[in-house]
VMD Tcl script that builds the backbone (N, CA, C; Angstrom):
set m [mol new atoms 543]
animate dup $m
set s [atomselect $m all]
$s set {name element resname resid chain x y z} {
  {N N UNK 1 A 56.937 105.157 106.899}
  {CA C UNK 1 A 57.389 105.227 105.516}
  {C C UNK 1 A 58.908 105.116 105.442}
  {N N UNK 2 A 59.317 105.858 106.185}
  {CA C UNK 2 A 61.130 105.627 106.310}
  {C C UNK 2 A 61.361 103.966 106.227}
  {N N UNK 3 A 61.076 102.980 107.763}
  {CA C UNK 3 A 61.391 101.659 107.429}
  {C C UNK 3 A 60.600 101.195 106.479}
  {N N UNK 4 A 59.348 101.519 105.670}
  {CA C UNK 4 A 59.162 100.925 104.367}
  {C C UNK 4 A 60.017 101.141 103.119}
  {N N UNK 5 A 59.986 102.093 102.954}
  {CA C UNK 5 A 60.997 102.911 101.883}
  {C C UNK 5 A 62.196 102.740 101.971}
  {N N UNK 6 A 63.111 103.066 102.855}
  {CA C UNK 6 A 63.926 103.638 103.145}
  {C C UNK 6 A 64.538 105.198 103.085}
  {N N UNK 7 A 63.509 105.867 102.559}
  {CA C UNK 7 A 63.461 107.382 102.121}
  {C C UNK 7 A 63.250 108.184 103.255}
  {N N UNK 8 A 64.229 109.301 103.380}
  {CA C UNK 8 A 64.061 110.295 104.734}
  {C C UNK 8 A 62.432 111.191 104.007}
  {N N UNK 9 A 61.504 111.539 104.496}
  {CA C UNK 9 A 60.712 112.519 104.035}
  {C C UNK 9 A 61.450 113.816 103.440}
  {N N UNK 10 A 60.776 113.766 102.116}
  {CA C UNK 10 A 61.482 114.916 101.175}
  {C C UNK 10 A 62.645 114.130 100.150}
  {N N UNK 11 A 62.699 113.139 100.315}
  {CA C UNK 11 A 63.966 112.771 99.484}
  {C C UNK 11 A 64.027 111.607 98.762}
  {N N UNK 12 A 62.723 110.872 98.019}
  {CA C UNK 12 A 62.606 109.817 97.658}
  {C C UNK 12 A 62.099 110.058 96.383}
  {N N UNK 13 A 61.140 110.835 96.271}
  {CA C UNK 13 A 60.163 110.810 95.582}
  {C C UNK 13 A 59.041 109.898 95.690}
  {N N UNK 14 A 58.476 109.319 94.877}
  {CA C UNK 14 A 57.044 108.383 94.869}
  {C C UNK 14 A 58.157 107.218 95.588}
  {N N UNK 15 A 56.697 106.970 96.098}
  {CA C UNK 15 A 56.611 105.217 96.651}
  {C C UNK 15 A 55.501 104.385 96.236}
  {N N UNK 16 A 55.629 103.736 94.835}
  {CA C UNK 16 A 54.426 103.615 94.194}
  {C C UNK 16 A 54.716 101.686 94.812}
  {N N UNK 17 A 53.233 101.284 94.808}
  {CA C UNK 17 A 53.021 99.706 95.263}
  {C C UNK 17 A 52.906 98.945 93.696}
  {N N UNK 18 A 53.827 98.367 93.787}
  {CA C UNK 18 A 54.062 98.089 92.238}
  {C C UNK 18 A 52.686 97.018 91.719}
  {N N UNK 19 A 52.799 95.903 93.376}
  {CA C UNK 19 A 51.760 94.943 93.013}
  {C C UNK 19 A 50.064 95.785 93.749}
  {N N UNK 20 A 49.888 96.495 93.138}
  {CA C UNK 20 A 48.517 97.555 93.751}
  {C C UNK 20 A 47.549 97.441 92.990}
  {N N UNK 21 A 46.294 97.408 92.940}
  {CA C UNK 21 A 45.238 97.288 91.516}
  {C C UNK 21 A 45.528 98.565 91.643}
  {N N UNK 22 A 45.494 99.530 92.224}
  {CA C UNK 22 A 45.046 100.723 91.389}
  {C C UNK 22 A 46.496 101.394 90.950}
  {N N UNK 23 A 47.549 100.807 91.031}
  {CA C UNK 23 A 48.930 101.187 90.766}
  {C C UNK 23 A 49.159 102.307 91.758}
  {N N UNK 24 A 48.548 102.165 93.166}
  {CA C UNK 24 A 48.700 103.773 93.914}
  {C C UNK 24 A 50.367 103.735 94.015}
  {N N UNK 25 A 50.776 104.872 94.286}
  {CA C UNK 25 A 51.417 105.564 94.613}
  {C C UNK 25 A 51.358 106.856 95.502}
  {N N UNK 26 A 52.396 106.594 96.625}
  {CA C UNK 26 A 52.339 108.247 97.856}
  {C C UNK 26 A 53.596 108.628 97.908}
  {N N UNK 27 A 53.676 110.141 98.341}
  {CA C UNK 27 A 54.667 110.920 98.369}
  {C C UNK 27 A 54.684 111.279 99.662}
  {N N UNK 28 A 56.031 111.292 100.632}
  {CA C UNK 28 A 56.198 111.853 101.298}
  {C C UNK 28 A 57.311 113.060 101.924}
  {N N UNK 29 A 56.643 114.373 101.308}
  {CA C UNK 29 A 57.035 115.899 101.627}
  {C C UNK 29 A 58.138 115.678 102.488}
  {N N UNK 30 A 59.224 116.870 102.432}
  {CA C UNK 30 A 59.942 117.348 104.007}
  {C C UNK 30 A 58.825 118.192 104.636}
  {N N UNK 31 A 59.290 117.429 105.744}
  {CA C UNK 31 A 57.738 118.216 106.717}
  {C C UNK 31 A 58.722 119.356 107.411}
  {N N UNK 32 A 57.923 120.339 107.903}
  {CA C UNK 32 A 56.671 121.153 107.437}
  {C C UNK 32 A 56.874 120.944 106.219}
  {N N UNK 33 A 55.561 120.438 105.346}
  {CA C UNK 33 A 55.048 121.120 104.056}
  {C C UNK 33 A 54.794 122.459 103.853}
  {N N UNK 34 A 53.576 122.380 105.062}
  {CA C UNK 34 A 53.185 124.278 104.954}
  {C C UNK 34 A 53.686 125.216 106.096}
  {N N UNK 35 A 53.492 126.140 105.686}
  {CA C UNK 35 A 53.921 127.154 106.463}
  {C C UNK 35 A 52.878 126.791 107.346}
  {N N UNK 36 A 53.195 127.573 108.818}
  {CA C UNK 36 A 52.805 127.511 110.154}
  {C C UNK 36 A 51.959 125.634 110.548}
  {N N UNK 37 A 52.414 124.426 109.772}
  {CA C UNK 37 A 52.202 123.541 109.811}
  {C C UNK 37 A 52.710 122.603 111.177}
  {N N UNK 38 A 51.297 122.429 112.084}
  {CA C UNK 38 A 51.631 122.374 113.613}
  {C C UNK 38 A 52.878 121.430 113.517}
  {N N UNK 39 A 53.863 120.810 114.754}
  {CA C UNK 39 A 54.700 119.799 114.455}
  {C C UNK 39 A 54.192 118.276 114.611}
  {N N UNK 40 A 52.909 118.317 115.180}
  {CA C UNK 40 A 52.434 117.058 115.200}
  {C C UNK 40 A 51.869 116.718 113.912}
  {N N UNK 41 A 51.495 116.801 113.239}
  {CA C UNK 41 A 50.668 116.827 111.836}
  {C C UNK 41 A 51.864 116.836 110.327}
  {N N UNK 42 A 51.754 115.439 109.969}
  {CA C UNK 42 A 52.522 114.987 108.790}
  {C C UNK 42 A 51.789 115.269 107.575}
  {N N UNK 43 A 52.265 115.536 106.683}
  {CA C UNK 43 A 51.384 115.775 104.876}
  {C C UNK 43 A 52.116 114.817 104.112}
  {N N UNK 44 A 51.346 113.901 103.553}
  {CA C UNK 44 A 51.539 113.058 102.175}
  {C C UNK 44 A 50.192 113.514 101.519}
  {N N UNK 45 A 51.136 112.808 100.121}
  {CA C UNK 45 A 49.641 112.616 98.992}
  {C C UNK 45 A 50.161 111.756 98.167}
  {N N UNK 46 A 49.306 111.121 97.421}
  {CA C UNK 46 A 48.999 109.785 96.588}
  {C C UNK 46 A 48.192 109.843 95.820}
  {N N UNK 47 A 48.124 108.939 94.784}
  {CA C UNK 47 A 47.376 108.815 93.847}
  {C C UNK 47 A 47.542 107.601 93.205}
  {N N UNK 48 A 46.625 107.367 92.070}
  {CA C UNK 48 A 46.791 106.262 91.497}
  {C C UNK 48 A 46.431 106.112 89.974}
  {N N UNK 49 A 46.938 105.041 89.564}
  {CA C UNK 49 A 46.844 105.358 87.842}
  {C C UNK 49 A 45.717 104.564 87.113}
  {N N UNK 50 A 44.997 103.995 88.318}
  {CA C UNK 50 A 43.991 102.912 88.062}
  {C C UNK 50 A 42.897 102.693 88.922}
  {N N UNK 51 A 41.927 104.151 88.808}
  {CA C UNK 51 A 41.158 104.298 89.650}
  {C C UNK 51 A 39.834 103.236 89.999}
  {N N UNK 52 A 39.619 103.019 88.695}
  {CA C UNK 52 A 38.787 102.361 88.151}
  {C C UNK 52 A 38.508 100.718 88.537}
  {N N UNK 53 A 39.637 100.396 88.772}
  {CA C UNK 53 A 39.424 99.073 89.221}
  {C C UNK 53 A 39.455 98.770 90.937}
  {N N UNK 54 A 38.878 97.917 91.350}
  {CA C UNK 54 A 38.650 97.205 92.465}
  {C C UNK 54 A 39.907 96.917 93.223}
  {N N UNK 55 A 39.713 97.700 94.882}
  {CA C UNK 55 A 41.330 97.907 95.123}
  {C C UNK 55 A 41.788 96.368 95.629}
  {N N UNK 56 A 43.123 95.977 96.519}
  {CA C UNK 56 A 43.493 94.866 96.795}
  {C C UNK 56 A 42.559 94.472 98.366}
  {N N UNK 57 A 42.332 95.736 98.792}
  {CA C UNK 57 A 42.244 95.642 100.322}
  {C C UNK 57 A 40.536 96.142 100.660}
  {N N UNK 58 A 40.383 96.701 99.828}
  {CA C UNK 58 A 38.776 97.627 99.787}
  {C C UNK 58 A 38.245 97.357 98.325}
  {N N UNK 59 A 37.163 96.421 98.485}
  {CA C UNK 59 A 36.820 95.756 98.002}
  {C C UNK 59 A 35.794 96.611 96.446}
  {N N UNK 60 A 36.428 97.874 96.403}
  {CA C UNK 60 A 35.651 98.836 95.250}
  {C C UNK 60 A 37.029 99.685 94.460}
  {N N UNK 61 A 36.183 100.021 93.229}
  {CA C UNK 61 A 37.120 100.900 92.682}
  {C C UNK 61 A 37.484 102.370 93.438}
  {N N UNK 62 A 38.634 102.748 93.392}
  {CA C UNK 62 A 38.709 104.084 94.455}
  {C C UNK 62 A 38.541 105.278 93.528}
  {N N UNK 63 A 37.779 105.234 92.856}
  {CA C UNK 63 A 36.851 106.419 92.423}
  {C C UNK 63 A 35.955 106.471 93.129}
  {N N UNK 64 A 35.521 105.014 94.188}
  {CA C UNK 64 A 34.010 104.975 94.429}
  {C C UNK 64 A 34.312 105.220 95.801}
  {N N UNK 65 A 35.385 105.121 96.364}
  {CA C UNK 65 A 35.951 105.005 98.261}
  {C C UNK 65 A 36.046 106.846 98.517}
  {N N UNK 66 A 35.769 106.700 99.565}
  {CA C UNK 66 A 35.985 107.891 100.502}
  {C C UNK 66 A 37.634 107.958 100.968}
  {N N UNK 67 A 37.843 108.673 101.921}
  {CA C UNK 67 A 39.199 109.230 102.219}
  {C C UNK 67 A 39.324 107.943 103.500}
  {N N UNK 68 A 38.744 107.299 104.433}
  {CA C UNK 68 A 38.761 106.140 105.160}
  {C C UNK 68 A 38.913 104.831 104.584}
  {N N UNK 69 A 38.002 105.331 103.477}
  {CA C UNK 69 A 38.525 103.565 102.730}
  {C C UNK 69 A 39.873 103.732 101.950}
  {N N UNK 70 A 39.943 104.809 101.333}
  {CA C UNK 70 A 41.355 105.111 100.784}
  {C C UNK 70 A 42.757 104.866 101.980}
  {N N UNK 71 A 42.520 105.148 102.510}
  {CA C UNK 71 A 43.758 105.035 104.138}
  {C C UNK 71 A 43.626 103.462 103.832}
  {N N UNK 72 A 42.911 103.019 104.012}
  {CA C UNK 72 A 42.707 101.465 104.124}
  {C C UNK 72 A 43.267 100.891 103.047}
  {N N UNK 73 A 43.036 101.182 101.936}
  {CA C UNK 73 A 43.899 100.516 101.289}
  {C C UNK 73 A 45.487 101.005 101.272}
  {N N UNK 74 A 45.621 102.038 101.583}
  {CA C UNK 74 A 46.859 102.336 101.486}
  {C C UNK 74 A 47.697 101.494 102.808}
  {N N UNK 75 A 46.866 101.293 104.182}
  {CA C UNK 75 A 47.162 100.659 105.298}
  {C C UNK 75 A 47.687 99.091 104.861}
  {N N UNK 76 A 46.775 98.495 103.888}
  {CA C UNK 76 A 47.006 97.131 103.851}
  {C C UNK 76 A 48.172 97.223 102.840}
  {N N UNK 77 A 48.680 98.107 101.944}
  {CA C UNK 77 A 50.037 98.137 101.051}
  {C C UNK 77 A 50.941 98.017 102.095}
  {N N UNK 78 A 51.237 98.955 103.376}
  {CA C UNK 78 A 51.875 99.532 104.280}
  {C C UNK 78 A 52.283 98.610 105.108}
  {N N UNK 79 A 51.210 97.339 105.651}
  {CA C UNK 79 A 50.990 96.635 106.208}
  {C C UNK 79 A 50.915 97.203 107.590}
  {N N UNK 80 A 49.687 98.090 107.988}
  {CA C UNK 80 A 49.640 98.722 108.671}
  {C C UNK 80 A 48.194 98.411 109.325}
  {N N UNK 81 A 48.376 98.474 110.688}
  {CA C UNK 81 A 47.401 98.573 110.948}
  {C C UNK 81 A 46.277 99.652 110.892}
  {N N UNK 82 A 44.927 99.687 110.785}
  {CA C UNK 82 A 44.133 100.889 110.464}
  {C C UNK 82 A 44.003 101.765 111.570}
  {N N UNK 83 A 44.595 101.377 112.909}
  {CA C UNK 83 A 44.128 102.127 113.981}
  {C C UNK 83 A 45.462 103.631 113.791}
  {N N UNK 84 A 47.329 102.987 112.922}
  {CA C UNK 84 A 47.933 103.787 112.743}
  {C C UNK 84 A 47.479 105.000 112.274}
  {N N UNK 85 A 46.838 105.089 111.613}
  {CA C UNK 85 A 45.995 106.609 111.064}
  {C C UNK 85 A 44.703 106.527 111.454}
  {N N UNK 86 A 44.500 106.453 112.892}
  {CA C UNK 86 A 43.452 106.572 113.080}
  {C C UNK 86 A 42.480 107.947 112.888}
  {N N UNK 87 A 43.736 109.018 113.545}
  {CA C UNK 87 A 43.204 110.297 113.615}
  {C C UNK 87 A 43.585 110.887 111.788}
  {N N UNK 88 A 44.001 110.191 111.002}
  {CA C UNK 88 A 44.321 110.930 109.597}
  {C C UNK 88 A 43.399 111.748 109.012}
  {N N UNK 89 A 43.925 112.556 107.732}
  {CA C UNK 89 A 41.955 113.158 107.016}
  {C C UNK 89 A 43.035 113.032 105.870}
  {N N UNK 90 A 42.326 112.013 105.207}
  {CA C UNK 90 A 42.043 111.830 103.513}
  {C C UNK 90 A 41.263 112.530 102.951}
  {N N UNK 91 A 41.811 113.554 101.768}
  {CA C UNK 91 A 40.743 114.472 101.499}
  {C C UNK 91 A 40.559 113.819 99.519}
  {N N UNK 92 A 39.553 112.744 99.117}
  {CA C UNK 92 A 39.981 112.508 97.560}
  {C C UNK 92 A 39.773 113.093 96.719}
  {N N UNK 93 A 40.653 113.314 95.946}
  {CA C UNK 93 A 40.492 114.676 94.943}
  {C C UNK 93 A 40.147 113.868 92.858}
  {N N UNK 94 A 39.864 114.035 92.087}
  {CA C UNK 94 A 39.849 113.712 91.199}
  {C C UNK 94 A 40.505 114.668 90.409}
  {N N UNK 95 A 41.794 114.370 89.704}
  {CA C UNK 95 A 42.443 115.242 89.086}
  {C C UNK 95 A 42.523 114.781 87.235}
  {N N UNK 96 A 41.884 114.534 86.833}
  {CA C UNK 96 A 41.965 113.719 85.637}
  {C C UNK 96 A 42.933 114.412 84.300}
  {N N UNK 97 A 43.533 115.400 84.222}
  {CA C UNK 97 A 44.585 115.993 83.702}
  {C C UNK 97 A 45.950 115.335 84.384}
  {N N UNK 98 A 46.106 114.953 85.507}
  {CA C UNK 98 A 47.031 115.250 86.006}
  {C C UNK 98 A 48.494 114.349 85.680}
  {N N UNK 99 A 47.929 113.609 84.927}
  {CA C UNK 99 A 49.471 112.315 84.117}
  {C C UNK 99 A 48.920 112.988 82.233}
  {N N UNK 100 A 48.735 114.068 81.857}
  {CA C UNK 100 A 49.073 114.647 80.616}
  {C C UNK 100 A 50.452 114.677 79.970}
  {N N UNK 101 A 51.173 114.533 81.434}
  {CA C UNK 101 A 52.544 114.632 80.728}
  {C C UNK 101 A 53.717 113.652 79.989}
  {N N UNK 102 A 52.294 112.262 81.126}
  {CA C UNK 102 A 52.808 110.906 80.276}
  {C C UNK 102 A 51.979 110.294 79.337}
  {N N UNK 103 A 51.436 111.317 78.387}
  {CA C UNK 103 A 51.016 111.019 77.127}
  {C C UNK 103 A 52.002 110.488 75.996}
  {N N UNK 104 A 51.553 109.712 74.979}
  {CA C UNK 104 A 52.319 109.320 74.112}
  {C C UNK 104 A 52.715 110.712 73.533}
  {N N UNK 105 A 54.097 110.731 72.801}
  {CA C UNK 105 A 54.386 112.178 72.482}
  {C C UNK 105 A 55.291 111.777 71.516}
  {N N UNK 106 A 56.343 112.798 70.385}
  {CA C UNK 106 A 57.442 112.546 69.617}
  {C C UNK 106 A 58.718 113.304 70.747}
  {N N UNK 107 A 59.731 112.766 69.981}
  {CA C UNK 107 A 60.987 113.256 71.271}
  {C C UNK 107 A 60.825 114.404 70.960}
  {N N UNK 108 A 60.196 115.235 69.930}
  {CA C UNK 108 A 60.476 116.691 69.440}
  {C C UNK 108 A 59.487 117.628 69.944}
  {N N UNK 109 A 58.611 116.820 70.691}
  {CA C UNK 109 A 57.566 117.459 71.411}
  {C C UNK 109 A 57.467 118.052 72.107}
  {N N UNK 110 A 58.807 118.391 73.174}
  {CA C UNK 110 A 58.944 119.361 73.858}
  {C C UNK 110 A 60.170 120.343 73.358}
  {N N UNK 111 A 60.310 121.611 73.613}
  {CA C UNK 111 A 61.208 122.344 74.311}
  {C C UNK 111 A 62.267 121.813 74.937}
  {N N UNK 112 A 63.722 122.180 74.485}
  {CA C UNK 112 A 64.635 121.982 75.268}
  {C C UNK 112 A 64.746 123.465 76.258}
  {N N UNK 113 A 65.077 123.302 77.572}
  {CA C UNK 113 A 65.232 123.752 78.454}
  {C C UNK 113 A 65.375 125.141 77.998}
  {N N UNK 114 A 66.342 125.794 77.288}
  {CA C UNK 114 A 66.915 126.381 76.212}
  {C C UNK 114 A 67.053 126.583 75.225}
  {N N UNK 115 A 66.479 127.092 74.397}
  {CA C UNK 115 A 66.480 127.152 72.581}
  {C C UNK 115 A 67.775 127.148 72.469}
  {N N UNK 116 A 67.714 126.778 70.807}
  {CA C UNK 116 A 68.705 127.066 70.374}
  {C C UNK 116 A 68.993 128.136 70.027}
  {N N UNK 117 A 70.043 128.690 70.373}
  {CA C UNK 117 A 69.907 129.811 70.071}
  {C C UNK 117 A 70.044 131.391 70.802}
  {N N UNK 118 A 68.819 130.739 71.765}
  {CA C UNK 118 A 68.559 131.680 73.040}
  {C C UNK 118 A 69.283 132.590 73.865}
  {N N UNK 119 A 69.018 133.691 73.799}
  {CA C UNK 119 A 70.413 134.103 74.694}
  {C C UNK 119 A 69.469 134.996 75.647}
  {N N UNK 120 A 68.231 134.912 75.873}
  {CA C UNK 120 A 67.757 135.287 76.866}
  {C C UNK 120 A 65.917 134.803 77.292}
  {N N UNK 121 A 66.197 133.623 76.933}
  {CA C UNK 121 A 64.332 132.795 77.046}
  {C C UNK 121 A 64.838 131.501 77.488}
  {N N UNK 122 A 64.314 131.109 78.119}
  {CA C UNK 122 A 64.397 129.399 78.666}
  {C C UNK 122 A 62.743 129.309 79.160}
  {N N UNK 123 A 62.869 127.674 79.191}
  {CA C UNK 123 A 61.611 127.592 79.949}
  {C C UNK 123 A 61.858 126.117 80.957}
  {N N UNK 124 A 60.628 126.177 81.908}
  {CA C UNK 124 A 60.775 125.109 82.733}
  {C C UNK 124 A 59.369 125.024 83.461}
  {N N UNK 125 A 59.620 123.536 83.465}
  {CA C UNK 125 A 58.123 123.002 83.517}
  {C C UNK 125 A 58.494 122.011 83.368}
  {N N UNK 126 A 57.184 120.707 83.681}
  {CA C UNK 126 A 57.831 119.350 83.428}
  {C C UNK 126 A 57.229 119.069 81.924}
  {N N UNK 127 A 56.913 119.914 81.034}
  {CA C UNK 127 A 56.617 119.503 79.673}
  {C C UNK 127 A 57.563 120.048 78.726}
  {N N UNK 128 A 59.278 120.273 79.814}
  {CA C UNK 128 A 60.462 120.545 78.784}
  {C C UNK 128 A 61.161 119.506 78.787}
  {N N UNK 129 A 62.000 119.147 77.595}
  {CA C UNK 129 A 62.617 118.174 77.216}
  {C C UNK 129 A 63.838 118.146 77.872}
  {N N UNK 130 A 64.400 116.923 78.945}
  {CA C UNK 130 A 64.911 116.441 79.908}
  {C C UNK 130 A 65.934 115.209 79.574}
  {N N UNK 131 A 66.390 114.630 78.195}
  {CA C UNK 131 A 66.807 113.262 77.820}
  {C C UNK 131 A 67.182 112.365 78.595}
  {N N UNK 132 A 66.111 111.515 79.200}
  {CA C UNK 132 A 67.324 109.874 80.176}
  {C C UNK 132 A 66.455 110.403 81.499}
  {N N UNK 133 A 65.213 111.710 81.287}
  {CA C UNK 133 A 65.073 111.791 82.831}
  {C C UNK 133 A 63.571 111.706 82.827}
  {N N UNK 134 A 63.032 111.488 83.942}
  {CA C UNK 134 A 61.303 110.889 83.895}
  {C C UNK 134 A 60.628 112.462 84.603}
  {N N UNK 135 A 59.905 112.685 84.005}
  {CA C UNK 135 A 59.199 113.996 84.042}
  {C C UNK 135 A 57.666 113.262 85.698}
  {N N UNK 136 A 57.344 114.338 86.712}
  {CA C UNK 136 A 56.829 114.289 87.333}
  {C C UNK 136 A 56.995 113.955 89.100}
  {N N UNK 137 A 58.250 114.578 88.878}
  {CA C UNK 137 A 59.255 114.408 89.996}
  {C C UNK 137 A 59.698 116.049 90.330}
  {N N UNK 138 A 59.449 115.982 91.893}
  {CA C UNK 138 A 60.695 117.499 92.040}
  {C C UNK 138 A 61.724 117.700 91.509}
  {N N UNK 139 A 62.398 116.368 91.388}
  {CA C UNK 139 A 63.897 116.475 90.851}
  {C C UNK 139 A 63.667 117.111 89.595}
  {N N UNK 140 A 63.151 116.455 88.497}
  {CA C UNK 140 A 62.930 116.950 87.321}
  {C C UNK 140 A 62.695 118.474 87.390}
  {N N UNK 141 A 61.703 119.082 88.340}
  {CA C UNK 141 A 61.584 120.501 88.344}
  {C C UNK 141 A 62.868 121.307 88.271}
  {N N UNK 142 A 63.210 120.905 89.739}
  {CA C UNK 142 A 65.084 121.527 90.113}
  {C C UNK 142 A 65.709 121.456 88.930}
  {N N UNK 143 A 65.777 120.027 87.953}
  {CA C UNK 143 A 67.209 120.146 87.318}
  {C C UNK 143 A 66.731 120.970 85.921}
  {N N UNK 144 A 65.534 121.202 85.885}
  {CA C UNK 144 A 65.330 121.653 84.579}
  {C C UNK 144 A 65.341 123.230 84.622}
  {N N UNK 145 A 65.196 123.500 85.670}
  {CA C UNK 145 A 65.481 125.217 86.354}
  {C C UNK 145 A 66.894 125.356 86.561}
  {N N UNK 146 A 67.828 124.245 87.228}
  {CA C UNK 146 A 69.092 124.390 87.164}
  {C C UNK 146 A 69.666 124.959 85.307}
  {N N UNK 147 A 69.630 123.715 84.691}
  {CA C UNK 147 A 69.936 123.452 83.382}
  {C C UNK 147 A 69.519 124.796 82.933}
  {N N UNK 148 A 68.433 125.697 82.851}
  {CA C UNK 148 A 67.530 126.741 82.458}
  {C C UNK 148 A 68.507 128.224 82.702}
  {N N UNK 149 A 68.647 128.429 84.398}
  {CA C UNK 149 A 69.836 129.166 84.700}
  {C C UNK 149 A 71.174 129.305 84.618}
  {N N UNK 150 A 72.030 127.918 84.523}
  {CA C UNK 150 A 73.314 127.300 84.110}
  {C C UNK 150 A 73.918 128.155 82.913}
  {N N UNK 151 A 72.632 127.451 81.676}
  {CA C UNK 151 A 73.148 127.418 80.955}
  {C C UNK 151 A 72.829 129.224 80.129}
  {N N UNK 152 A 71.930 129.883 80.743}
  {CA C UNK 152 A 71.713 131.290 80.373}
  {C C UNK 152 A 73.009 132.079 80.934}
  {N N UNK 153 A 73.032 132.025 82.292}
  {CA C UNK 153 A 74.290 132.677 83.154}
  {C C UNK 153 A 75.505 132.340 83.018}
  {N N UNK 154 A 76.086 131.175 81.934}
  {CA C UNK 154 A 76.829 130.612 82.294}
  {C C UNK 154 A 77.494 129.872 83.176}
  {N N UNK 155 A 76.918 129.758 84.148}
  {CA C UNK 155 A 77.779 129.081 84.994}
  {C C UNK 155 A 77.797 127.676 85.209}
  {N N UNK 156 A 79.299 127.388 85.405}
  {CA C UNK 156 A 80.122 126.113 85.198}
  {C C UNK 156 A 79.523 125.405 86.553}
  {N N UNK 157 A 78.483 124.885 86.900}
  {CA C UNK 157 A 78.432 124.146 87.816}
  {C C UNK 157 A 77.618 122.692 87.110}
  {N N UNK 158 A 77.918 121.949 88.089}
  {CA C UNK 158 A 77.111 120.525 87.308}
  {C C UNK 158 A 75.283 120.340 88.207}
  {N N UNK 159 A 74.732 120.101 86.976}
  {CA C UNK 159 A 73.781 119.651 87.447}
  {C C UNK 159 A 73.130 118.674 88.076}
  {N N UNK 160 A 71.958 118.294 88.951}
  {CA C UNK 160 A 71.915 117.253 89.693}
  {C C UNK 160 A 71.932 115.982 88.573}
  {N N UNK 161 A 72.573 115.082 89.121}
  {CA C UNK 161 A 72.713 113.758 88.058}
  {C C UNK 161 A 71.495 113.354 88.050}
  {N N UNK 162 A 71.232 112.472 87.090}
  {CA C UNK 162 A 70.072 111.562 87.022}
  {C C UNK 162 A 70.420 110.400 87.138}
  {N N UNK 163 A 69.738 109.748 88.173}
  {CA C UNK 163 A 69.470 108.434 87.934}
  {C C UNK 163 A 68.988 107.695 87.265}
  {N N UNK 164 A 70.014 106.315 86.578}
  {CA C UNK 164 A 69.003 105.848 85.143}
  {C C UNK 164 A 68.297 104.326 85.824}
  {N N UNK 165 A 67.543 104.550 86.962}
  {CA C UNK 165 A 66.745 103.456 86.871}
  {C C UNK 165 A 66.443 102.662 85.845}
  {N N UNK 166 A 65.914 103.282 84.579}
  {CA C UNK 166 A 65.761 102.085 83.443}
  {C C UNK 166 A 66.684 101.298 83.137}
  {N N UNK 167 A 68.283 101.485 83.499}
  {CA C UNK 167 A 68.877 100.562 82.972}
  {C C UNK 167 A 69.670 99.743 83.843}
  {N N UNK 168 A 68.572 99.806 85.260}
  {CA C UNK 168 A 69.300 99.134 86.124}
  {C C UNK 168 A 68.837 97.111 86.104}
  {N N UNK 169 A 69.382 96.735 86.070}
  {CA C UNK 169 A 68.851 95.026 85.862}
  {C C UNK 169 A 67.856 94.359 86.983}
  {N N UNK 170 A 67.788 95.407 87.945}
  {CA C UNK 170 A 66.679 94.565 88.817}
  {C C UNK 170 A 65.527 95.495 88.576}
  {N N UNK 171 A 65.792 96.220 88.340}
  {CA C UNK 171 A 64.321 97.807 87.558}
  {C C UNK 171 A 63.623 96.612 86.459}
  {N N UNK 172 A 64.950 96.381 85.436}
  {CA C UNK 172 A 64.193 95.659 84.523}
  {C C UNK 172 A 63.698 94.320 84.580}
  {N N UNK 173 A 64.187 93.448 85.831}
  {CA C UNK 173 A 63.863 92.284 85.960}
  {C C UNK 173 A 62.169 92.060 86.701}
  {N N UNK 174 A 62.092 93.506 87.354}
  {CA C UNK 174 A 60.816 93.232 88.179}
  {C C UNK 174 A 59.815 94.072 86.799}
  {N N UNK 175 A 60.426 94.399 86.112}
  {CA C UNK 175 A 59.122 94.966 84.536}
  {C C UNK 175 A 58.794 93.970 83.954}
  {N N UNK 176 A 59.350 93.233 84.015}
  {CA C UNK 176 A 59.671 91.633 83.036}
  {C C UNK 176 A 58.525 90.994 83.794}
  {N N UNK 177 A 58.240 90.966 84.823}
  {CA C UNK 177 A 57.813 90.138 85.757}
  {C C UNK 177 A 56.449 90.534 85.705}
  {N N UNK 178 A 56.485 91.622 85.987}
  {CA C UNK 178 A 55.183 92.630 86.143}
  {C C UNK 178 A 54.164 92.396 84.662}
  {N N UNK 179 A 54.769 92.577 83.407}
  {CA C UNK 179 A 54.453 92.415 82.222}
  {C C UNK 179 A 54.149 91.161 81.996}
  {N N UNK 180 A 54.951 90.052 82.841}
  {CA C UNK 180 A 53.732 88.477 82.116}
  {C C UNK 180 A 53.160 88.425 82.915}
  {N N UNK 181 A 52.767 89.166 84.028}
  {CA C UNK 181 A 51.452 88.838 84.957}
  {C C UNK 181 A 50.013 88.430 84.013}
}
mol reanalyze $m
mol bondsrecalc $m
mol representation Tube
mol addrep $m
């Protein structure tokens, strides 16, 4: 994942396959993930936004694949061979809540970090209002707990920046692309 990505584990966020039928996307943790987590044994997880359809590499929708055929398709994104995870365990989970947060919504729909007002309630979660930042990311967690404490305690420190991918010209040139498919 590093020479695919270029992302150290823990520091990328998603690595979603843009050209994917099922739009998967995987994450890869700073390892240890878990506590007493042997050192041979890596943790990712993935998902996808398009279960339903017939993958590129495994020839079914991955609602219908097991945790072997799932590797497999994730192998042929990777360009990996299948023997690389040979010993892996795909465990597939069906989470069907779990993109609630990228429901259509009004900007007024959430909570700012902080009421107005507030001089001792904040909240944080990724269903608080964040402006310019994409909800479903660690980062988003951190900065909205930063922003949450900052601005209760006062303190003058800056928060983690956001990156505005959306308004970067090759972000938008490969949406452009993606959209007259």
């Amino acid at each position: 994942m590093i020479k695919f990505s270029g992302n150290q584990p823990g520091t990328g966020g998603l690595v979603t396959f843009k050209d994917s039928n099922w739009l998967m996307s995987v994450v890869l943790p700073h390892q240890p993930h878990f506590a007493n987590q042997p050192e041979d044994v890596q943790v990712f997880w993935g998902y996808a936004l398009s279960p339903d359809r017939v993958g590129n590499f495994v020839a079914k929708p991955m609602a219908d694949c097991n945790g072997k055929e799932i590797l497999r398709e994730l192998c042929g994104h990777l360009r990996f061979d299948l023997d690389t995870v040979q010993t892996a365990n795909c465990i597939p989970c069906r989470m069907p809540y779990i993109t609630s947060m990228f429901m259509p919504r009004q900007l007024c729909d959430r909570p700012l970090p902080v009421p107005a007002a507030s001089k001792n309630l904040a909240f944080i979660s990724q269903f608080v209002e964040i402006p310019e930042d994409v909800v479903f990311t660690v980062e988003y967690s951190v900065r909205v707990a930063q922003l949450a404490v900052y601005q209760l305690l006062k303190i003058n420190l800056e928060v983690l920046p956001i990156t505005a991918h959306d308004k970067s010209v090759k972000v938008q040139f490969e949406a452009l692309l993606k959209a007259l498919k």
